[in-house]
N, C-alpha and C positions, 0 to 999 in steps of 0.2 A: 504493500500500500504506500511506504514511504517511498520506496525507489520511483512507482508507477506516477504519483500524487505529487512529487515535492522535488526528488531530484533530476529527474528527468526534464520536467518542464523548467528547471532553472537550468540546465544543460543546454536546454533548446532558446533560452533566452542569451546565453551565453557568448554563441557560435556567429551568430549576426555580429556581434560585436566585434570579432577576433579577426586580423588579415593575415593573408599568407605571404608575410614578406619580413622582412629583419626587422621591426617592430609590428609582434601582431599585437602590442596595446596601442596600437597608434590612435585608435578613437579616444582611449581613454588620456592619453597623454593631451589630445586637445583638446577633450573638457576642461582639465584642467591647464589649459596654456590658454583659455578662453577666460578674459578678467568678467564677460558680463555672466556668466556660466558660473563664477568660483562666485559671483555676487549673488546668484541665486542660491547656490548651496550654503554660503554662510548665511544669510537671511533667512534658509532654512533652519539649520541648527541654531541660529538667534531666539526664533521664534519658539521653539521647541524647546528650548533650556527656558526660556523663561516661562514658559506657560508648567513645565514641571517644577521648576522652583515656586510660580505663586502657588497651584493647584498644593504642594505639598505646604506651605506658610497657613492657607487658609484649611486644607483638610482635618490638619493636624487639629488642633482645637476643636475643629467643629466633630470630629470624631471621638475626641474624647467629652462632648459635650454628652452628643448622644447616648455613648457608650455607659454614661451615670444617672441614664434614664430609667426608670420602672418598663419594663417587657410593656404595657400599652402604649407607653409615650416613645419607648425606642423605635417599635414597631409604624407605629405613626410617622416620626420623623425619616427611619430610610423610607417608607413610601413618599413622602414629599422630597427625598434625595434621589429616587428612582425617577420621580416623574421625569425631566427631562430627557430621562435614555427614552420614554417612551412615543416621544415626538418627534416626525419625521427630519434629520439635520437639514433639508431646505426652509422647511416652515421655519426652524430656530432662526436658521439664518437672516432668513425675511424679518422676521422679529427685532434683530437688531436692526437690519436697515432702516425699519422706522425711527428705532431707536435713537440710532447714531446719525441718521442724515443730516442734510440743512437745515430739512425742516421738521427736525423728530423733537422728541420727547425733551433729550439733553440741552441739546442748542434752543428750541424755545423756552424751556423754563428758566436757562441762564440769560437769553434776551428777557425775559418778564422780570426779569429780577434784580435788570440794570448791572450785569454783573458784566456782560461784553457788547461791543457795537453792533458787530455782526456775526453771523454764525461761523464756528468752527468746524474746522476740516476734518473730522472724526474719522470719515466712512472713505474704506479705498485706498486708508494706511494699515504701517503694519500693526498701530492701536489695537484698531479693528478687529483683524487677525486673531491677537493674544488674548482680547476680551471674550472673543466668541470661542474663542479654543477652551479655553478656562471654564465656562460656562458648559462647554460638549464634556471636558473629561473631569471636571472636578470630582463629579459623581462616582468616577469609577476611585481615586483617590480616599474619597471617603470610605467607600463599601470595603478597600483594599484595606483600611486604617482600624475600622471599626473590629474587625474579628482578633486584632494587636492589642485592641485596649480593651476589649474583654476578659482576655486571657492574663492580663496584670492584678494580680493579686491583691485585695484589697486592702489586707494585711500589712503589707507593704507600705503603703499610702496612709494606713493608721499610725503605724512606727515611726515615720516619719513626722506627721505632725504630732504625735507624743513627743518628737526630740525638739521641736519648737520649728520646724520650718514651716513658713509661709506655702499657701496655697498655689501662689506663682510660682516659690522656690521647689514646692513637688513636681508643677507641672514641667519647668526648666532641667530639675534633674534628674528625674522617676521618667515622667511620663514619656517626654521626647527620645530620653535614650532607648528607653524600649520598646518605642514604638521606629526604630529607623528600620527593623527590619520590614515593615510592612510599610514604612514609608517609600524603602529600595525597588519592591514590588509594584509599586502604586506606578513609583516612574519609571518604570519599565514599561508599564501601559501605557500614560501618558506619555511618555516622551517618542514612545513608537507609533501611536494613532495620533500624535498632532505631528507627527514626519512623513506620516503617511496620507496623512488626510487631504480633501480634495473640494468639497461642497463648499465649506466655510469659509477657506482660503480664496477661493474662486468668487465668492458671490460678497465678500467683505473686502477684501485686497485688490482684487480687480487684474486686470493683467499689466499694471503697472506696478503689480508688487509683489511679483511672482514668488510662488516657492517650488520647491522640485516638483512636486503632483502633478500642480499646475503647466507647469515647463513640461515633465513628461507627455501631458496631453496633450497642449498646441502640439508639440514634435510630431504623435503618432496622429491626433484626428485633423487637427488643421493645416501643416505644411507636410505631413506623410511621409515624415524624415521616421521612417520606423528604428535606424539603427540609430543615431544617436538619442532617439527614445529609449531602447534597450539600453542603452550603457549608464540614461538617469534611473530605469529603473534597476539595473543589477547594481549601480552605486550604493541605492537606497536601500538595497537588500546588505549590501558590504556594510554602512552605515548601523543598520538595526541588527544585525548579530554582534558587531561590534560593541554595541551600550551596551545588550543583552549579556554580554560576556564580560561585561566589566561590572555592571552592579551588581553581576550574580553573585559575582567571586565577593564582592564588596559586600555582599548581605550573607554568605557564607561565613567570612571572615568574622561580621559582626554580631553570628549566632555562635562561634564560638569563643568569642569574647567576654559574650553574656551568661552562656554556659559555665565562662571562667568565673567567672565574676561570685553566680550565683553560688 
């Protein structure tokens, strides 16, 4: 199933890519010899480190917010954390476009409020982008968070404020640390579905602010450059086992550390 399902068809993406000559990476040596190309790929991983880094700042808490809920109120809150996996990513998208436009939400409330002259350029930057990303995978961030800080002993957190620390100072030195390994999982998610992702970027970024998804598609549907199509998307494959292989090792390392610890 794996050979038939997974490595075959990366074999057959491959081979397009490769020449028969004294450099067969020559495609790929001029992606990257290509400065507007190496602008789309760091503008990717920009976009994608940041929206894992908020996604984990705001999960974090809100996970252990939940997580010190009674079973009715928990249960309640992931369903209002689920809602959004349940809406199609165009409609979200749409959503912000109102939001974020000229004439949305943001910009008329801060015109009513004398607070700017004219509206701000919100929509069709990489803003945009990070905000809508945030909003697609936060969820998975949390759900990934939530089953870390269940499993934290409550015990633990009593001893602690028996020895006089403050409530910030448990959640700074208890809670965070043990919960990174579920945080390492979370952006592995995030940080692989906002590098891979396609809707959001496309319909919030616009094609003046491309990211590889988007680059890979004009190539293959609109100028029918299918091979240097192939070489953004087996880059984007090289890119995502690569994280996937660094914070694994990084949340291996930090489950035996905790192990130690304990």
């Amino acid at each position: 199933m794996l050979l038939v399902f997974m490595v075959l068809p990366l074999i057959y993406l491959l081979l397009p890519t490769l020449e028969l000559s004294l450099n067969p990476f020559s495609q790929y040596t001029a992606f990257f010899a290509s400065s507007y190309q190496m602008k789309v790929l760091w503008r990717t991983l920009k976009v994608a480190s940041l929206v894992t880094l908020w996604c984990a700042i705001l999960g974090i808490p809100t996970a252990y917010f939940i997580s010190g809920q009674t079973k009715k109120w928990k249960s309640l809150l992931m369903a209002v954390t689920l809602f959004p996996l349940l809406t199609n990513s165009v409609v979200r998208s749409f959503a912000w476009i109102n939001i974020l436009g000229q004439k949305g939400i943001v910009n008329q409330t801060l015109l009513a409020m004398h607070l700017i002259d004219q509206p701000l350029t919100l929509l069709y930057t990489d803003f945009a982008i990070i905000i809508g990303s945030i909003y697609l995978f936060l969820p998975t961030m949390i759900i990934s968070l939530v089953g870390v800080m269940d499993s934290i002993e409550p015990e633990v957190l009593e001893a602690a404020s028996t020895l006089g620390a403050s409530q910030w100072r448990v959640f700074r030195k208890i809670i965070v640390p043990l919960s990174i390994p579920g945080t390492i999982v979370g952006s592995i998610l995030v940080f692989t579905g906002t590098l891979t992702a396609y809707t959001t970027p496309q319909l919030l970024g616009g094609n003046k602010n491309m990211l590889l998804a988007t680059f890979l598609r004009q190539n293959a549907l609109t100028l029918g450059n299918w091979q240097l199509a192939s070489v953004v998307a087996f880059i984007m494959i090289l890119i995502t086992l690569l994280v996937n292989a660094l914070l694994s090792r990084l949340a291996k390392r930090m489950d035996k550390r905790l192990a130690g610890d304990l």
